[in-house]
N, C-alpha and C positions, 0 to 999 in steps of 0.2 A: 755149519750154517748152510741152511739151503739158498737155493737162488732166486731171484723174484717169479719166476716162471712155475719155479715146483712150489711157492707159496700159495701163487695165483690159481693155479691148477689144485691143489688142495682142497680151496674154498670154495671153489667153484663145483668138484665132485660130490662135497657135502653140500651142496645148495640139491643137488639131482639134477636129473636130466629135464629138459625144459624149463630149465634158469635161466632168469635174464636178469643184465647186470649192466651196469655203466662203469666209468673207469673211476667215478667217485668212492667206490664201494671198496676198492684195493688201496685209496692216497693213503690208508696204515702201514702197508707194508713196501710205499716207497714214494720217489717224487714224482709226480703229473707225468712229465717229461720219460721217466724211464718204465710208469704204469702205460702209458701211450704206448712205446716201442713192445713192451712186452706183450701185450696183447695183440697189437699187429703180428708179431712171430708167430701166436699160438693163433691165430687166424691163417696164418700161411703153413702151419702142420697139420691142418684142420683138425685142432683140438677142440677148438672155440669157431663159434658163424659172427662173423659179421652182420650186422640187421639192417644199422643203418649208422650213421654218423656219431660217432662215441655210444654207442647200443649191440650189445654182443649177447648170445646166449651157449651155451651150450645145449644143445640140439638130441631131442628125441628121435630114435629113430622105429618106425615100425616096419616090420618085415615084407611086409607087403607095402605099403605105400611110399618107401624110403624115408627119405629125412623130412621130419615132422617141422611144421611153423609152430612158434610159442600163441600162447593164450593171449587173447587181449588183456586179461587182465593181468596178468606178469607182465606185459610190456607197459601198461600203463603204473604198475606199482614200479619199477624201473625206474622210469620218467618222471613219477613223484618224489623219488630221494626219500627225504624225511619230512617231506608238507603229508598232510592229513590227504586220506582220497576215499573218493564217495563211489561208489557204484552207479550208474544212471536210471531215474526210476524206471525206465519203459529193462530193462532186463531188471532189476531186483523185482520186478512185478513180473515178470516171467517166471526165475528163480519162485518166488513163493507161490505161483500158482494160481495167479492172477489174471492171465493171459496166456495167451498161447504166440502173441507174437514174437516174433527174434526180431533186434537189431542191427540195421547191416553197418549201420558207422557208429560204432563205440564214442560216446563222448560222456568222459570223464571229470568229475568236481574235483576240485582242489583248491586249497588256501595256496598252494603256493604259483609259482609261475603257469603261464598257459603256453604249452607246447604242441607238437604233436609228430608222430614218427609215422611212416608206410613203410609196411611191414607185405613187402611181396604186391596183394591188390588190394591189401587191407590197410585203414589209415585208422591208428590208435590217436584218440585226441584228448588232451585233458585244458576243460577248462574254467579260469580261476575266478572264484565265486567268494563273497566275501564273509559270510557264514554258511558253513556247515554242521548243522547237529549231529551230535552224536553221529561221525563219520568214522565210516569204516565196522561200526554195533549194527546189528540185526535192527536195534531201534531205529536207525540212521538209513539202513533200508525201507526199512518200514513208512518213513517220514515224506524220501523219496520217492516211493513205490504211488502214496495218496497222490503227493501234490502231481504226478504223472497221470495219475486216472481222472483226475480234476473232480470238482465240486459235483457234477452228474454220476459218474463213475464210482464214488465210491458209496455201495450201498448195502445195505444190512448183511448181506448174506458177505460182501468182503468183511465185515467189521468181524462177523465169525467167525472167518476162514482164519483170519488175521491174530485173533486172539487166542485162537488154537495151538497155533504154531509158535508161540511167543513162551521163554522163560520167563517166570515170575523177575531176575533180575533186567530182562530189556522191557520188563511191561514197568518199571521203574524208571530205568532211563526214558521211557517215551513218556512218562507223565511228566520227567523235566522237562523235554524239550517240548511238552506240548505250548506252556508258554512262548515261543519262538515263532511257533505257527503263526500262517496268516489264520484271521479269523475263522474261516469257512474252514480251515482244517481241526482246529481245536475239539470240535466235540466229537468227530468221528477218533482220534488219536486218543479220547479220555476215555472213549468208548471200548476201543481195543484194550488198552492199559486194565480196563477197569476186569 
């Protein structure tokens, strides 16, 4: 039988480099209490980084710039456990192509708790919304991306761009959750879907 450490270190090498994990992701292979102490050890071997307060990754490193920070979006999938999580629409509207702007503070949807970690001068934030469509689906981007660009913003040439980029199965999910829409988003969403 191996030791908590060569367990935790196992799943951790199969996750890759730039995984991030919380200590909830190991209470299988032992209790709270000796998953805590474990992972403090392999922070003091530096196997595993430290992030921030029960938030650990193992760490990419590049040749040139040394030891890499993780993604906002792994630390925010991290911090969600097993609540659903949305991407924010001002980047999934980046992501498809929508904009050209980046955002400097990540804030993240989720059903479940509202958290948030700083991560070096970066603060990953999730916070807790009480429907989410089709979260985490290209649709559920998609959903985010409009109500982000607002009633002005979204206009013919998005509804193409949009419906280009979509599989026949998320132009399905987004005709469910067009129901969900506020009003003013419904026909641009039937319009993509269509």
């Amino acid at each position: 039988m191996s030791s908590l450490a060569d367990k935790i270190q196992k799943r951790v090498r199969a996750k890759g480099r730039g995984s991030v994990f919380v200590p909830a992701d190991f209470l299988d292979l032992g209790s709270r209490a000796n998953v805590d102490q474990t992972l403090s050890r392999l922070v003091d071997r530096n196997q595993l980084r430290k992030l921030a307060r029960g938030l650990y990754d193992y760490p990419r490193v590049s040749a040139r710039l040394g030891v890499l920070a993780p993604t906002p979006d792994k630390v925010a999938k991290a911090l969600a456990a097993d609540a659903a999580l949305q991407t924010p629409g001002a980047i999934t509207a980046n992501q498809l192509g929508l904009t050209t702007q980046i955002v400097a503070k990540p804030i993240y949807l989720t059903d479940g708790p509202s958290r948030s970690a700083k991560i070096g001068r970066q603060t990953v934030t999730l916070k807790h919304v009480n429907r989410l469509p089709a979260a985490g689906k290209p649709a559920g981007d998609v959903y985010q991306a409009l109500r982000w660009l607002g009633r002005d913003g979204v206009t013919a040439d998005v509804v193409r761009q949009l419906r280009s980029q979509l599989t026949s199965s998320a132009k399905r999910d987004l005709s469910r959750i067009a129901k969900q829409a506020p009003a003013w988003m419904r026909a641009p969403l039937h319009d993509v879907a269509a």
